[in-house]
N, C-alpha and C positions, 0 to 999 in steps of 0.2 A: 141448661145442660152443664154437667157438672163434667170435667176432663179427668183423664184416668192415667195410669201410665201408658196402657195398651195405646193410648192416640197417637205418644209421641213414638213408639216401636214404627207406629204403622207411617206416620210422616218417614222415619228415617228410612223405614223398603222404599217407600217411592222416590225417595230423594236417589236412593243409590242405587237403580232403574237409570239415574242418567253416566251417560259416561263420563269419568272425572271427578264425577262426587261421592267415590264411595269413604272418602276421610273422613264425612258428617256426619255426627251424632244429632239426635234431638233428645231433650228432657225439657219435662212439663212443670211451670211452675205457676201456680196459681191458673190462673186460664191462660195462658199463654203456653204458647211451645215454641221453644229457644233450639235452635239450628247454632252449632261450636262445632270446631273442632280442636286437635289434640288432649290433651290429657286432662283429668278432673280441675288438676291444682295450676295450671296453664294454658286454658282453656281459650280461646277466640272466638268470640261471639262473632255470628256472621248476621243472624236475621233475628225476627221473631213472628212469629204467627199470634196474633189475640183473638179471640171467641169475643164476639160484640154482640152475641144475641141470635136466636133464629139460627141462618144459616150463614151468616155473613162472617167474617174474620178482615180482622186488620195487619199491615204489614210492617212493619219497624225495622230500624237498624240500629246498631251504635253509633254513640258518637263518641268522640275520641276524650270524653271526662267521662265515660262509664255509663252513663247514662240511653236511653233509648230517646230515638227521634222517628215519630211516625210518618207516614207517608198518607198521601189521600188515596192508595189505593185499597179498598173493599169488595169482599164477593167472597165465594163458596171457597171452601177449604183448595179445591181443588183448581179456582181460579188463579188465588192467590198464590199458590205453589205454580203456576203454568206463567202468571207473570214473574214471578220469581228465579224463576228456571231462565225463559226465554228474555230476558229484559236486565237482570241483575246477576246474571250469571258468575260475570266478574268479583262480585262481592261473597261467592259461594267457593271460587278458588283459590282463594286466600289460605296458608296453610300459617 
């Protein structure tokens, strides 16, 4: 499955469906789809969503050298956005 931009449009309605999060953006890079907010050139990376095959996706954050640090949790696009939501919520209100 190849990501499109349309994926990361449709991440960003559901993220902002929750209350609080309507400051998040998402843009797609390579498979992954990156959850930031503010501005292009100022950007705060909050998460990341990766496409690992099938139906599965992996979850990441930053870590404070730029870099991404994964986490063991895996599952449906929609899981990972429900643990994301309800478990790291904190890390989504970061402005």
């Amino acid at each position: 499955m190849k990501l499109d931009p349309q994926d990361a449009e449709e991440l960003e309605e559901e993220l902002a469906k929750h209350d609080g999060l309507t400051h998040l953006r998402v843009k797609k890079r390579g498979d992954s789809l990156i959850i930031y907010s503010g501005a292009s050139k100022d950007a705060q990376n909050h998460a990341r969503l990766t496409y690992l095959g099938g139906d599965d996706w992996g979850l990441s954050f930053p870590k404070h050298t730029g870099r991404w640090e994964r986490t063991p949790f895996t599952g449906t696009k929609e899981e990972i956005l429900d643990t994301l939501v309800s478990n790291f919520r904190c890390y989504l209100e970061i402005y």
